[in-house]
Backbone as XML, in Angstrom:
<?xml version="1.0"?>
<chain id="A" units="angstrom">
  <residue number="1" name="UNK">
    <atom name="N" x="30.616" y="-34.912" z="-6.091"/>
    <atom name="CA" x="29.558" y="-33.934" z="-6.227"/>
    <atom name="C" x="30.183" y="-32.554" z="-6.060"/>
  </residue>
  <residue number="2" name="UNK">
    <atom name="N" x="30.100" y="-31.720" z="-6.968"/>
    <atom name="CA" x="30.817" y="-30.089" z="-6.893"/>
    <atom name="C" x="30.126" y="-29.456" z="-6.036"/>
  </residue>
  <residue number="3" name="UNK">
    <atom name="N" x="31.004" y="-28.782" z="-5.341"/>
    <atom name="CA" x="30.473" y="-27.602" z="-4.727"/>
    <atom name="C" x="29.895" y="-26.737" z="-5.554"/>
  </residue>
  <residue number="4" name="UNK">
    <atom name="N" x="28.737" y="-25.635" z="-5.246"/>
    <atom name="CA" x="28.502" y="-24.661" z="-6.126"/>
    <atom name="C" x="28.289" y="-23.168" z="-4.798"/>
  </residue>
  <residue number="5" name="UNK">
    <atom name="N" x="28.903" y="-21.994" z="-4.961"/>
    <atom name="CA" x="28.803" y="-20.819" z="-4.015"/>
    <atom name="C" x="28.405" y="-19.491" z="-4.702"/>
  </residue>
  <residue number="6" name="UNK">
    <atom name="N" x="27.919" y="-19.126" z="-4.378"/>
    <atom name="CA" x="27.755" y="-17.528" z="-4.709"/>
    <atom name="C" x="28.598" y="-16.926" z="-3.908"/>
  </residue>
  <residue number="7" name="UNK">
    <atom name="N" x="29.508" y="-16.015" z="-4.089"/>
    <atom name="CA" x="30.381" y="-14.861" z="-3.590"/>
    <atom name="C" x="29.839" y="-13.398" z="-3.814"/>
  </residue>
  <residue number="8" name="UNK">
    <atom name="N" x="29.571" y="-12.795" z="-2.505"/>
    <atom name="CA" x="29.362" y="-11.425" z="-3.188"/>
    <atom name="C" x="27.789" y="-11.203" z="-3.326"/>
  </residue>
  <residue number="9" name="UNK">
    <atom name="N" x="27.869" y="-11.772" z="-4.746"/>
    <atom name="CA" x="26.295" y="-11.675" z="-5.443"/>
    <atom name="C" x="25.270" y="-12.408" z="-5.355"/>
  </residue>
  <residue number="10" name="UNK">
    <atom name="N" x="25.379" y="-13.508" z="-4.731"/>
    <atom name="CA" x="24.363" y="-14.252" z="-4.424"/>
    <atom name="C" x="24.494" y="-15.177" z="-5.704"/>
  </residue>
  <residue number="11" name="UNK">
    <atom name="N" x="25.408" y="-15.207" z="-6.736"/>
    <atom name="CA" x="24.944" y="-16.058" z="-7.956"/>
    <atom name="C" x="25.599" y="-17.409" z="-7.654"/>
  </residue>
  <residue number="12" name="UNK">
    <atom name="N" x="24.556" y="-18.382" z="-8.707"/>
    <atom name="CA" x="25.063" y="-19.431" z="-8.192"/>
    <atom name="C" x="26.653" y="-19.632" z="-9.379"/>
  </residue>
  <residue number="13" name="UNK">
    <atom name="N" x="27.815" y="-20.550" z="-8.841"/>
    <atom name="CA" x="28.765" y="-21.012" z="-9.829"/>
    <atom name="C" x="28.574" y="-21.936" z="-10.599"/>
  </residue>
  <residue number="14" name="UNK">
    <atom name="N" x="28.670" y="-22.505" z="-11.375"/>
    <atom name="CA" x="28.735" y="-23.392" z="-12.136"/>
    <atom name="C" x="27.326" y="-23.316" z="-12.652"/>
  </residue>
  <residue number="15" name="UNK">
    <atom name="N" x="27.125" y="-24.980" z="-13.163"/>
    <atom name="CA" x="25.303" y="-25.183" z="-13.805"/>
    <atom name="C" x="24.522" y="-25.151" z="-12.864"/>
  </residue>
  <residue number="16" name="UNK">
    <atom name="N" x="23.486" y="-24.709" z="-13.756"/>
    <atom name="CA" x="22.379" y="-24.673" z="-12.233"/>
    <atom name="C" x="21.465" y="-26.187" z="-12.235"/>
  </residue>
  <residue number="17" name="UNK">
    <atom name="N" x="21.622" y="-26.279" z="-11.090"/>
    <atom name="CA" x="20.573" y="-27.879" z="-10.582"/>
    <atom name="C" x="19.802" y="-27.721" z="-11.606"/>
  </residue>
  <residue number="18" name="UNK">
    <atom name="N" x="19.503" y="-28.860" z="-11.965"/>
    <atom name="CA" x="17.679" y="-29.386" z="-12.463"/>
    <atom name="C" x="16.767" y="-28.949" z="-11.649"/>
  </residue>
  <residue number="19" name="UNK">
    <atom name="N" x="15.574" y="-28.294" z="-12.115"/>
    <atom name="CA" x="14.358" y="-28.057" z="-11.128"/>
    <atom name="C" x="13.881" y="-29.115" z="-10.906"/>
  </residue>
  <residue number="20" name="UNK">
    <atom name="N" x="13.748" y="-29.080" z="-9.510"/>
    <atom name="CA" x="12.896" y="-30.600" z="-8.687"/>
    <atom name="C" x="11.486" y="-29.753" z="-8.857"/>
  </residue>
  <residue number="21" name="UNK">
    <atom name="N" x="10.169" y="-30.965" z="-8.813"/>
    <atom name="CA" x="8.803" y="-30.943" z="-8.866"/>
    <atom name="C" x="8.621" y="-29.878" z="-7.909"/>
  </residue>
  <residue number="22" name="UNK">
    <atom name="N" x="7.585" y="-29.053" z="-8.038"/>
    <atom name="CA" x="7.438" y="-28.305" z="-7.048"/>
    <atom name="C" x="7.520" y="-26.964" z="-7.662"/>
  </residue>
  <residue number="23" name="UNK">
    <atom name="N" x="7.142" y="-26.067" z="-5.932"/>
    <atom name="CA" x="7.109" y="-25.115" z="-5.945"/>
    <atom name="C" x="8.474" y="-23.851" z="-5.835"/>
  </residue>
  <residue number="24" name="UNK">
    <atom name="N" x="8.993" y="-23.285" z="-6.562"/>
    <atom name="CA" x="10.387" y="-22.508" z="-6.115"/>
    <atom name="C" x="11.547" y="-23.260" z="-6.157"/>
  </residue>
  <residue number="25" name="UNK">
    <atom name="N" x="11.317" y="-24.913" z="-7.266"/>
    <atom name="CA" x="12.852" y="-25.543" z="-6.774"/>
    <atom name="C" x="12.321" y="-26.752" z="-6.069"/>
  </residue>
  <residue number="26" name="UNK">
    <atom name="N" x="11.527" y="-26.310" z="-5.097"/>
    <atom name="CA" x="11.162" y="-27.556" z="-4.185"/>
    <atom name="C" x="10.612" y="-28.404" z="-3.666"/>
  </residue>
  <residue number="27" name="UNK">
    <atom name="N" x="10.993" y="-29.503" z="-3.848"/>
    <atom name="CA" x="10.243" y="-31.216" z="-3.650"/>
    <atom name="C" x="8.761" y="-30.788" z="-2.902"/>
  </residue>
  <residue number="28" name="UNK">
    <atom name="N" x="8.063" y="-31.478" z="-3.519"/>
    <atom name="CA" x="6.470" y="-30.919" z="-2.703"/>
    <atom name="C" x="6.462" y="-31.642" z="-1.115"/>
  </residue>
  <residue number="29" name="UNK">
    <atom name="N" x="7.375" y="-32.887" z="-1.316"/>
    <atom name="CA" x="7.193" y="-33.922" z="0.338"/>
    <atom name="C" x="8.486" y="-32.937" z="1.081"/>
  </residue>
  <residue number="30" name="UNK">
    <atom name="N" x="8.742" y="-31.826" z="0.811"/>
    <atom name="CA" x="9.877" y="-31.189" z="1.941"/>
    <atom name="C" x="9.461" y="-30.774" z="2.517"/>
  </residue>
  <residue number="31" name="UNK">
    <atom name="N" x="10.372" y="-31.603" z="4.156"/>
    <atom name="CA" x="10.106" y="-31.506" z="4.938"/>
    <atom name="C" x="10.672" y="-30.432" z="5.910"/>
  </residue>
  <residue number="32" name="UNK">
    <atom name="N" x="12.247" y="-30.426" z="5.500"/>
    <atom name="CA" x="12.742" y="-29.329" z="6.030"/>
    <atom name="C" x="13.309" y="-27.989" z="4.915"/>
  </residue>
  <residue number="33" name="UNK">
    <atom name="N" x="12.739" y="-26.840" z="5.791"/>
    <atom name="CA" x="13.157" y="-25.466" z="5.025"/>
    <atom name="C" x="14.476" y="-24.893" z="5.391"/>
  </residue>
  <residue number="34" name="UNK">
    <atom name="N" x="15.039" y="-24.501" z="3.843"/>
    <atom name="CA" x="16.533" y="-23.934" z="4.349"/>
    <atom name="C" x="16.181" y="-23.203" z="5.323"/>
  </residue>
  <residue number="35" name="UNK">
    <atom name="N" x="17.996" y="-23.252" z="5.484"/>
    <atom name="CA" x="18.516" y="-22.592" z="6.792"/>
    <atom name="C" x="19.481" y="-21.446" z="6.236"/>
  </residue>
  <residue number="36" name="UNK">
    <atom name="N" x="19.057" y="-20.037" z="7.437"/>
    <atom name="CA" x="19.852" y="-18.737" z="6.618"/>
    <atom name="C" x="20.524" y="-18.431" z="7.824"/>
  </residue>
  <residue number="37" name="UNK">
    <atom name="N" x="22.366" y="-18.737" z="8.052"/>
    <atom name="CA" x="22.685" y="-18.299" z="9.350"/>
    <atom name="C" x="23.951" y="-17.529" z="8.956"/>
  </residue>
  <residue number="38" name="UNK">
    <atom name="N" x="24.589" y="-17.165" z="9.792"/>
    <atom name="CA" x="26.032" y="-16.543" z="9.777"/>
    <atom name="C" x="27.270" y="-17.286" z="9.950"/>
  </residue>
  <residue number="39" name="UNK">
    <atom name="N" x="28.197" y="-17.362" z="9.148"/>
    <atom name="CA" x="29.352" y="-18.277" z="8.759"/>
    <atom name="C" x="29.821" y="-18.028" z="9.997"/>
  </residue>
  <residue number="40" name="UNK">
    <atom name="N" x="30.391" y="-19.214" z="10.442"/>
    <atom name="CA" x="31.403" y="-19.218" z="11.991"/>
    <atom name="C" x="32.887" y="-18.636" z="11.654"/>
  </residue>
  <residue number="41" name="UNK">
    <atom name="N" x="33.034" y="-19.325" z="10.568"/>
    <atom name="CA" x="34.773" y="-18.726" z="10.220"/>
    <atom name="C" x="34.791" y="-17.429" z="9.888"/>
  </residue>
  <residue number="42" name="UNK">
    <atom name="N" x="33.907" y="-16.929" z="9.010"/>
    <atom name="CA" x="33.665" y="-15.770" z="8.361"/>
    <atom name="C" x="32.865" y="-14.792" z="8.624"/>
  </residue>
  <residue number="43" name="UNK">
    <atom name="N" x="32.954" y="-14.099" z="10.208"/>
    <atom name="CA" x="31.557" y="-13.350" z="10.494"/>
    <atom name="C" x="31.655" y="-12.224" z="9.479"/>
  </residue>
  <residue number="44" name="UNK">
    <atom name="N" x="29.847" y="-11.933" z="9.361"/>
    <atom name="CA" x="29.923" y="-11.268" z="8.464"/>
    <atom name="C" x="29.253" y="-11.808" z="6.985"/>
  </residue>
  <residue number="45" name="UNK">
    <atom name="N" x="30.013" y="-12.796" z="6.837"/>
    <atom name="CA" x="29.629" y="-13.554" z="5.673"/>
    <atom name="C" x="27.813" y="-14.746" z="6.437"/>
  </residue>
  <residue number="46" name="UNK">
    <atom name="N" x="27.460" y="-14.296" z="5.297"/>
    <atom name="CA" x="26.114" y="-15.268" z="5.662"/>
    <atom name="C" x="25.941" y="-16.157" z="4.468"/>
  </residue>
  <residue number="47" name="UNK">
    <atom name="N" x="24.794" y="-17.590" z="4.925"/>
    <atom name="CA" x="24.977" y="-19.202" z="4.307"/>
    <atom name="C" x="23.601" y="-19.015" z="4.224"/>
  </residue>
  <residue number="48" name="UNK">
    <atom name="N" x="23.168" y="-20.001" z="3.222"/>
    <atom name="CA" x="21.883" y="-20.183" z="2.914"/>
    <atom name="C" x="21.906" y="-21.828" z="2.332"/>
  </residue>
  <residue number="49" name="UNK">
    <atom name="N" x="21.733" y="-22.425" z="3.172"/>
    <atom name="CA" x="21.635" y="-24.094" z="3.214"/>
    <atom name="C" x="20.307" y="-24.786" z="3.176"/>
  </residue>
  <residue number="50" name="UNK">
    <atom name="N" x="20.634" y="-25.770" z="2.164"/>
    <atom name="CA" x="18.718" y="-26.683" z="1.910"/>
    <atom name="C" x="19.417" y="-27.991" z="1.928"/>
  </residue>
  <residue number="51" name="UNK">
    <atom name="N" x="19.226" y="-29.142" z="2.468"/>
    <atom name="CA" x="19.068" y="-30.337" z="1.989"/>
    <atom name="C" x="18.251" y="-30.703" z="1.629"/>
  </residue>
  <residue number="52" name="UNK">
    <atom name="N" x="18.134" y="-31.880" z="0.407"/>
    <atom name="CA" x="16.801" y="-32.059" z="-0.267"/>
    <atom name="C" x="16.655" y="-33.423" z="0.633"/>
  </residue>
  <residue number="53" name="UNK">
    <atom name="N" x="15.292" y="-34.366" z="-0.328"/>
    <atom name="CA" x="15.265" y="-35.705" z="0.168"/>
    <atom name="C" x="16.522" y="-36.873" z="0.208"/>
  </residue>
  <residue number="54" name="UNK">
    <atom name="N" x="17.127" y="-36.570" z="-0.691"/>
    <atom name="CA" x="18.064" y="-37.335" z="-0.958"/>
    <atom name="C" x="19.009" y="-37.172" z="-0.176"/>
  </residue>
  <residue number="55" name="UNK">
    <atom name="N" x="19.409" y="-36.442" z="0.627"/>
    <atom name="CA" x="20.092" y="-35.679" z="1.245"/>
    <atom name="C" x="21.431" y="-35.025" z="0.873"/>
  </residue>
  <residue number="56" name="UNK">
    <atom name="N" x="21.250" y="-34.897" z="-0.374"/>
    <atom name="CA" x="22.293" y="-33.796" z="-1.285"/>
    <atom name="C" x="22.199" y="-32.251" z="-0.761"/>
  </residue>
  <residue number="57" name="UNK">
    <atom name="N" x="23.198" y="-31.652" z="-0.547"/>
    <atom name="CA" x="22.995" y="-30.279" z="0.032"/>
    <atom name="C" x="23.033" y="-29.298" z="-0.772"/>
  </residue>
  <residue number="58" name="UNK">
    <atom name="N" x="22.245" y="-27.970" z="-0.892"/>
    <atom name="CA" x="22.866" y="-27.352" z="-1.935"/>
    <atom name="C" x="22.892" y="-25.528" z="-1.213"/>
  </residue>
  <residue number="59" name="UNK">
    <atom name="N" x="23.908" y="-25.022" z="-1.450"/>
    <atom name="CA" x="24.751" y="-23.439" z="-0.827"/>
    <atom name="C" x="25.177" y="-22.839" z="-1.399"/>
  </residue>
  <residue number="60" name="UNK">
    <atom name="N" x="24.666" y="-21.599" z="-0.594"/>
    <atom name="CA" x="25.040" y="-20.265" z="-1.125"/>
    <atom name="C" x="25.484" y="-19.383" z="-0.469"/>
  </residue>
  <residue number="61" name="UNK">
    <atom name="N" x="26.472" y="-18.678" z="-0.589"/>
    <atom name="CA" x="27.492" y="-17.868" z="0.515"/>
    <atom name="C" x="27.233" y="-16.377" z="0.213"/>
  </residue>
  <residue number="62" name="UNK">
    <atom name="N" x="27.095" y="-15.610" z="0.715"/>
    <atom name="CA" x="26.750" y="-14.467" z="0.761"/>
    <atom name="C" x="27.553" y="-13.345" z="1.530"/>
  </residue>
  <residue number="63" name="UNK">
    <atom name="N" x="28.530" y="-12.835" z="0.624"/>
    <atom name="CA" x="29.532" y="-11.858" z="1.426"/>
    <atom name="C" x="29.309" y="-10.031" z="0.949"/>
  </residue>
  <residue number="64" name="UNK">
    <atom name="N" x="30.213" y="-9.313" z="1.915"/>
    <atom name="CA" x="29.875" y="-7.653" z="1.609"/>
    <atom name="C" x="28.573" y="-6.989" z="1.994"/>
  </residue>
  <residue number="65" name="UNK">
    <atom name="N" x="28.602" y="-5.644" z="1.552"/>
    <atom name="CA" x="27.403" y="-5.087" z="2.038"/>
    <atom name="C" x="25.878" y="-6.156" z="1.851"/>
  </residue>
  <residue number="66" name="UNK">
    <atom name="N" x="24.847" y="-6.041" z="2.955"/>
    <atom name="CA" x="24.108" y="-6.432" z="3.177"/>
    <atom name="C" x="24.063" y="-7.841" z="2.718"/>
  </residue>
  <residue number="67" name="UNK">
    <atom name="N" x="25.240" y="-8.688" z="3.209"/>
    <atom name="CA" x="24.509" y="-9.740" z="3.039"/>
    <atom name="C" x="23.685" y="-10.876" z="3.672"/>
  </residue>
  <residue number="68" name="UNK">
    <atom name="N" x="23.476" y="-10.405" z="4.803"/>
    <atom name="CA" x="22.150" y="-11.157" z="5.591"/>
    <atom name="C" x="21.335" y="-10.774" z="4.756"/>
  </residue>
  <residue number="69" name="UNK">
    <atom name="N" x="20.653" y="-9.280" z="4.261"/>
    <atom name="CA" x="19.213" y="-9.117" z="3.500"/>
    <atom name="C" x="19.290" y="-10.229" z="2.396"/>
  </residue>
  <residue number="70" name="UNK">
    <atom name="N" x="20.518" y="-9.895" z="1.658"/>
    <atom name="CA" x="20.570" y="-10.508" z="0.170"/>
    <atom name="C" x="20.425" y="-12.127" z="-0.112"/>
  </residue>
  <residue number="71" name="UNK">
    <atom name="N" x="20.990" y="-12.510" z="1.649"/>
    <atom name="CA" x="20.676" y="-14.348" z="2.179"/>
    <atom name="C" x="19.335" y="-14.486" z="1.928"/>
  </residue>
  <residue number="72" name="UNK">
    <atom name="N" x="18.458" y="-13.623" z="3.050"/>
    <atom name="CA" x="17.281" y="-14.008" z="3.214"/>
    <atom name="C" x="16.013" y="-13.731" z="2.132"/>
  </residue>
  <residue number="73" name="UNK">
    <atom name="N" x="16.543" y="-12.883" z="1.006"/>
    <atom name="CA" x="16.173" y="-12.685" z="-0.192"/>
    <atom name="C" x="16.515" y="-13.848" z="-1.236"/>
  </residue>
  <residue number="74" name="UNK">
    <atom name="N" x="17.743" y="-14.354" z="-1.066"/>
    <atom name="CA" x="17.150" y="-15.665" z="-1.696"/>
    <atom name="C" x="16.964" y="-16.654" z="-1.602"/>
  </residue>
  <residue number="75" name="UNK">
    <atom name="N" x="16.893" y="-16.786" z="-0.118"/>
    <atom name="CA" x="16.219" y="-18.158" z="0.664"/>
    <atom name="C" x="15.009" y="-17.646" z="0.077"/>
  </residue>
  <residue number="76" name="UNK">
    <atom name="N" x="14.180" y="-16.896" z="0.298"/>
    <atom name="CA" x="12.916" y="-16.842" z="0.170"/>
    <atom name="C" x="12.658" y="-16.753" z="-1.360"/>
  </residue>
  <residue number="77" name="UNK">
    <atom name="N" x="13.244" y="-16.405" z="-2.158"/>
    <atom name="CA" x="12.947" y="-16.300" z="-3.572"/>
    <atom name="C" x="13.430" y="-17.864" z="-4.148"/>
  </residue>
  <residue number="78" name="UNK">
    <atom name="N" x="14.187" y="-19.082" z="-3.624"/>
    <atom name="CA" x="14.436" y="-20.217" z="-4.538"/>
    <atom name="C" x="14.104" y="-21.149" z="-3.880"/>
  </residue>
  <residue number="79" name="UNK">
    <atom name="N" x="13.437" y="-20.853" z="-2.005"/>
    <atom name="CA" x="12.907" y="-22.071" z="-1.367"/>
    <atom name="C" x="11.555" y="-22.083" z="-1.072"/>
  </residue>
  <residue number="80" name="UNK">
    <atom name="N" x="11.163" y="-20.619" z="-0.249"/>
    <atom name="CA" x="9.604" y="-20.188" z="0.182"/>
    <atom name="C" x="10.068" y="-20.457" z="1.645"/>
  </residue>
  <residue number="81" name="UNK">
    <atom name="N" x="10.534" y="-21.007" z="1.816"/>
    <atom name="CA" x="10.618" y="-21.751" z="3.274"/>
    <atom name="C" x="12.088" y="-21.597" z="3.635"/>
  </residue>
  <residue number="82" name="UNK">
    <atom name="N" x="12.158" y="-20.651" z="4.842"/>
    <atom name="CA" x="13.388" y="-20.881" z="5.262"/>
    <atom name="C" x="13.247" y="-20.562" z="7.293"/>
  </residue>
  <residue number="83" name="UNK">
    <atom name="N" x="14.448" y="-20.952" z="7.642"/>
    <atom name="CA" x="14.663" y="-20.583" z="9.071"/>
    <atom name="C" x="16.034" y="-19.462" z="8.993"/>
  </residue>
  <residue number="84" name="UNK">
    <atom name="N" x="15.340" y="-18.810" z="9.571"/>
    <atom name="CA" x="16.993" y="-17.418" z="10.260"/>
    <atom name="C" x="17.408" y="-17.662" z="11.453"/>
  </residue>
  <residue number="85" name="UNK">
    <atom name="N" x="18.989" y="-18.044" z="11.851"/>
    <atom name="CA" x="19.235" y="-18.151" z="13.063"/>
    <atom name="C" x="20.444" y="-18.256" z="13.248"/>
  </residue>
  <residue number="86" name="UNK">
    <atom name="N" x="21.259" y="-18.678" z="13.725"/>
    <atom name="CA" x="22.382" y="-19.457" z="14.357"/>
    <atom name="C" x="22.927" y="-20.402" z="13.730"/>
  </residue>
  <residue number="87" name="UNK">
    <atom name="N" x="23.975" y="-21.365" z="13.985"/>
    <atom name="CA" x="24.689" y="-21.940" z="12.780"/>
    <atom name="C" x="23.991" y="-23.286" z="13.363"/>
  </residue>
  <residue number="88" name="UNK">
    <atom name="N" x="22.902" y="-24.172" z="12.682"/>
    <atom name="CA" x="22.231" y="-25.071" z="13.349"/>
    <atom name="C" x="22.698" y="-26.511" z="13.619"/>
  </residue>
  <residue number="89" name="UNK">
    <atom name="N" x="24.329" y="-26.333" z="13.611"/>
    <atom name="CA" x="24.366" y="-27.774" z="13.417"/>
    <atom name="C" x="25.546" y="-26.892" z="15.242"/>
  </residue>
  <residue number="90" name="UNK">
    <atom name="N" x="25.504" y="-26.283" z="15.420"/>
    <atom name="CA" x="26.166" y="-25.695" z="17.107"/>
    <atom name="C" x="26.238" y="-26.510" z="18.035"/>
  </residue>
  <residue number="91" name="UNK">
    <atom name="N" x="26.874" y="-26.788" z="18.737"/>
    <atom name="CA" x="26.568" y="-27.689" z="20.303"/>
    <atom name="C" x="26.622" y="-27.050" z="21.371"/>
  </residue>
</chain>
């Protein structure tokens, strides 16, 4: 399964997914809303992470000026649903 990242611009690389049923991209039974946090290796750089049902993941990396806004601009523009926080998988 390829990775796909946005650098920079928020765009995605390669083809873009198939639209799943739904609203913005997303499965109507989703349960969980991406996640918009700050890269551990890369402060500075911010992630914008969804797993679907299947549990296929799909990301977007977000580097340079403003890119927390430009994260949480398109969490909210390709999911509706997202969380801002911390890197959620932390111990």
């Amino acid at each position: 399964m390829p990775i796909r990242a946005g650098f920079g611009t928020g765009r995605m690389l390669g083809p873009a997914p198939a639209k799943k049923s739904g609203h913005c991209g997303v499965s109507p039974g989703m349960a969980e809303p991406a996640r918009v946090f700050e890269d551990r290796l890369y402060p500075g750089d911010w992630r914008v992470e969804w797993v679907d049902d299947a549990g296929e993941v799909e990301l977007a990396i977000f580097a340079g000026p403003n890119a927390c806004e430009r994260a949480i601009r398109y969490a909210d523009r390709q999911y509706g649903r997202f969380l801002e926080g911390p890197y959620p998988h932390a111990r």
